[in-house]
N, C-alpha and C positions, 0 to 999 in steps of 0.2 A: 116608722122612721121618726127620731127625734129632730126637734126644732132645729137645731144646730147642722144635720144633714141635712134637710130640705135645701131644693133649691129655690135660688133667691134671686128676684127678677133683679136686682140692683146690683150683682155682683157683674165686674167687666170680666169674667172668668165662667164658666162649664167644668165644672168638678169633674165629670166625665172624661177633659182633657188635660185632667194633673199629668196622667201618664204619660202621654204623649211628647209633654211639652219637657219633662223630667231624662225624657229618653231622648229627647231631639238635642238637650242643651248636654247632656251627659258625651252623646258622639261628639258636638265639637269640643268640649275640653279636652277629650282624646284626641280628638283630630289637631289640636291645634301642639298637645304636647309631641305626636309623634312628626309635626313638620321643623321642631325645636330640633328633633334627633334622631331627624332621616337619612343624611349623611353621613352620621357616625362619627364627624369631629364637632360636634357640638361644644360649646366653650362652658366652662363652670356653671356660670352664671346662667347660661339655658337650659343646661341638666337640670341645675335646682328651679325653673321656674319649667319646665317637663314636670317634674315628681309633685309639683303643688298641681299643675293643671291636670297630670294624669292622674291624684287622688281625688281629685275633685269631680270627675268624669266618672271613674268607679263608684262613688257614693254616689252620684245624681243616676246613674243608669241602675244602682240596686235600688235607690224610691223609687222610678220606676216603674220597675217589677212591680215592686212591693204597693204601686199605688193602681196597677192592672188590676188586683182583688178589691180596692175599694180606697179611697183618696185618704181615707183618715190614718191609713198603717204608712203616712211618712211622718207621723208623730211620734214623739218618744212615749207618748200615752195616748194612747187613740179612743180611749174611753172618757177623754177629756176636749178631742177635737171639735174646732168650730171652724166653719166656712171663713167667717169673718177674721180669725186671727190667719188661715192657712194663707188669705188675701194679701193679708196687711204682712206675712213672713215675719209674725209676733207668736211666736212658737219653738220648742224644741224641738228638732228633729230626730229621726230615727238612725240611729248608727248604721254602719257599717254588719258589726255583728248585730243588729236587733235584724237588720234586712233576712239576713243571711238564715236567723233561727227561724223566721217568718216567712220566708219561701218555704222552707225546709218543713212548717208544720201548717201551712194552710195549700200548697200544691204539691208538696212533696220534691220540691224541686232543692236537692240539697249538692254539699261540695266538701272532698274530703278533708283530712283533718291536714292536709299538706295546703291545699290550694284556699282555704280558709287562711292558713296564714300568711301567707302572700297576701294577699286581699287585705286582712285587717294590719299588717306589717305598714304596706306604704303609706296610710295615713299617719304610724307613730314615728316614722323615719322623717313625712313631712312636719309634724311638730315638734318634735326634737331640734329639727331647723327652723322653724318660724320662732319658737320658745326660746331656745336655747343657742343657736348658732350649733349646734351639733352636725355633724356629717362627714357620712362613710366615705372612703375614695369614692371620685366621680366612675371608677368602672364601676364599682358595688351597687352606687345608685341605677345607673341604666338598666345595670342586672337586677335589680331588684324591681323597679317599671318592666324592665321586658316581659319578667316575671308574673308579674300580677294582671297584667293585662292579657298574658296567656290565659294564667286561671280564669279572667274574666271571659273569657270565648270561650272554654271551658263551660262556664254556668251558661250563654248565651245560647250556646250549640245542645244543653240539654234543655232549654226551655224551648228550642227552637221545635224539637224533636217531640215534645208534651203541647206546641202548637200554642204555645204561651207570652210569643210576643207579638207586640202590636203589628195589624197590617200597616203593612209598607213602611216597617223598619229594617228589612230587608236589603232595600236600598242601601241607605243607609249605613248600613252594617257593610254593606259589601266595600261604598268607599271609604269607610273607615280601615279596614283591614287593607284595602291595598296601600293606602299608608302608611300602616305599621308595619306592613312588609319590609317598607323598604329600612326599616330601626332592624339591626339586624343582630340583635340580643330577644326581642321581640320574635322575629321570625324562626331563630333556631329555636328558643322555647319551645314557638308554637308548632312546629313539627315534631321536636321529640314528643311534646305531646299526643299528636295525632297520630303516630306512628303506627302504633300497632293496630290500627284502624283501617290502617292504609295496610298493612302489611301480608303480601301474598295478590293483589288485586291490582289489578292492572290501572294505574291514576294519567288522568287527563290535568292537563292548564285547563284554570276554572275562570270562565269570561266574562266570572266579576270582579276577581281580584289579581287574576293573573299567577296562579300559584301554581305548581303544579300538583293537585291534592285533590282533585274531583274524580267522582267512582260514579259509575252507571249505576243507578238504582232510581227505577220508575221516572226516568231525565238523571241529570246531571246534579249529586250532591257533594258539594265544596265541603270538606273538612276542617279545611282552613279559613274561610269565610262563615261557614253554617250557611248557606245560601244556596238554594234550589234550582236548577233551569230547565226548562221542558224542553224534552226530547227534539225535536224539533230545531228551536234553538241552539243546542248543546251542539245538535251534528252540524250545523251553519259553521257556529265559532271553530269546529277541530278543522271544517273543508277547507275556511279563509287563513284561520290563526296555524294550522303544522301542515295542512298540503297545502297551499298557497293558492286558493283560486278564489280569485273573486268574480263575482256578479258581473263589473264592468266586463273581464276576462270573457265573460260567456257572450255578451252581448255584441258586443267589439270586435272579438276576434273569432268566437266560434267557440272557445274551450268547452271540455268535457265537464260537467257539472257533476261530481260523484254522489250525490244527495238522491235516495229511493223511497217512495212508499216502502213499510217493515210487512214481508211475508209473514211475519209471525204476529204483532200487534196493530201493523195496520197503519201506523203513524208515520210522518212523512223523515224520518228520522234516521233510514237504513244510511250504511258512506260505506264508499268501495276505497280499501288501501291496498299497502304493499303486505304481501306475506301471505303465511301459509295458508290465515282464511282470514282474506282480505273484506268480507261483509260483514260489519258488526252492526247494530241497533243501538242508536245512544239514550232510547226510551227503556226497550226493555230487556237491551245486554247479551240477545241472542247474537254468536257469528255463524259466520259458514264460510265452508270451503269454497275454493274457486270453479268450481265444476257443479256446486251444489245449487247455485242462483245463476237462473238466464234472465234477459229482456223479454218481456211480453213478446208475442208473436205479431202483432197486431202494431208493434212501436207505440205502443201508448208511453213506455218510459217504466213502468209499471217493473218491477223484479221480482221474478216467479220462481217458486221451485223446481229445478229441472222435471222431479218426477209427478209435478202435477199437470203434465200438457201444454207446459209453456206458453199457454192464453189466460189470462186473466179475467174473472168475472164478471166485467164491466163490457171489455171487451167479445168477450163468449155471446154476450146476452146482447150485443148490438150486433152482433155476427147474425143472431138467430132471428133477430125481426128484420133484417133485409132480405132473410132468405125466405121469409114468410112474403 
């Protein structure tokens, strides 16, 4: 490790947390562009201070990335990088496309040749304004933000998937998007997007961003957020959030709580609805018919297979040492 890497007890800074701090300030310049143009009548003058904060957010969350593999790749030369100028922000930075060839050739994490230009577009649409007073009608512009911040979740939902963003940006991420949900050039992007992802599978409201675009797969995976929720969890939000029962409900008055231990994985994850087979698993996406699952024998709560003896193993086995 050269001089200029090492760490330096006099820096107020942990090079380890370029990333972190690069991707925390990236979601509010996003967040803050999509509360500009949440309602949709945003006034000129917001749109264009939207398209500055949302290219500003797009380039801080690809350093980023690009500063997860190692702090010196948000230079424009990282074989020139010094701790002490990245401090002082006495340095060039790394473009837009330097990030983008640089995911692409040290994680393999790339984007295609459409959403690449999305991406590197909103920066020159913002300088053509800052420059020049240039600028497209205020719809081209939204469309053009709603756009790029698609693709951006686009790159985020394939890094998410190679397990390539920071812990507990997640969060994060999740209220970021329910945000831009509500910029609704952003949200219809972001579903033609995901479309065919979605397409043939039966999608849930996902209970972090409120969308409806989450598929069972080992818990609940948002498409439209890029965000996970364990099994468990997942079946809570459909019992509270589409059949309407809460906790209080059960305590207070009695209600029926549809939530089971899964006869097939075991997690406390199974939910009884309406229809042909009203038991599905929101961990591992098994259903069944309504004749196919009883209650344990025994009322432990427990839901058995019918054709396995309608006692449960916990219950069998405490049956068998009081008869001992």
């Amino acid at each position: 490790m050269s001089k200029s890497q090492a760490k330096d007890p006099k820096l107020s800074f942990k090079p380890e947390d370029v990333a972190s701090h690069l991707l925390e300030a990236g979601v509010a310049e996003i967040s803050a562009a999509a509360a500009l143009l949440a309602d949709g009548k945003g006034s000129d003058r917001e749109t264009v201070r939207a398209l500055s904060e949302a290219s500003r957010g797009i380039e801080l969350i690809l350093k980023g990335l690009v500063a997860q593999v190692h702090w010196t790749q948000v230079f424009a030369e990282p074989s020139s990088a010094s701790l002490s100028d990245l401090e002082a922000g006495d340095f060039a930075s790394a473009s837009t496309q330097h990030c983008l060839e640089r995911l692409k050739a040290m994680v393999g994490l790339s984007v295609g040749d459409a959403d690449r230009k999305k991406l590197t577009s909103i920066r020159e649409k913002r300088n053509l304004y800052e420059h020049f007073g240039k600028l497209d009608n205020i719809q081209a512009v939204r469309g053009s933000v709603g756009a790029a911040l698609s693709s951006l979740m686009q790159l985020l939902a394939a890094a998410d998937e190679n397990s390539f963003l920071s812990v507990g940006l997640d969060g994060m991420l999740a209220q970021l998007t329910f945000e831009l949900s509500e910029f609704d050039r952003f949200a219809t992007a972001r579903m033609n997007e995901i479309g065919a992802a979605l397409d043939g599978r039966e999608v849930f409201w996902c209970p972090r961003c409120s969308q409806l675009a989450a598929v069972i797969d080992d818990g609940g995976h948002c498409h439209f957020c890029v965000t996970r929720t364990p099994g468990e969890a997942f079946a809570r939000h459909y019992v509270e959030a589409v059949l309407g029962v809460s906790r209080h409900d059960v305590v207070k008055d009695g209600a029926f709580w549809p939530q089971f231990s899964c006869p097939g994985c075991g997690e406390e994850s199974l939910v009884q609805r309406e229809g042909a087979e009203p038991f599905i698993c929101f961990n591992c996406g098994e259903s069944w018919a309504v004749r196919a699952l009883e209650p344990c024998a025994y009322g432990c709560g427990k839901m058995m297979r019918a054709d396995d003896g309608g006692t449960c193993s916990d219950c069998l086995a405490f049956r068998m040492s009081r008869d001992d």
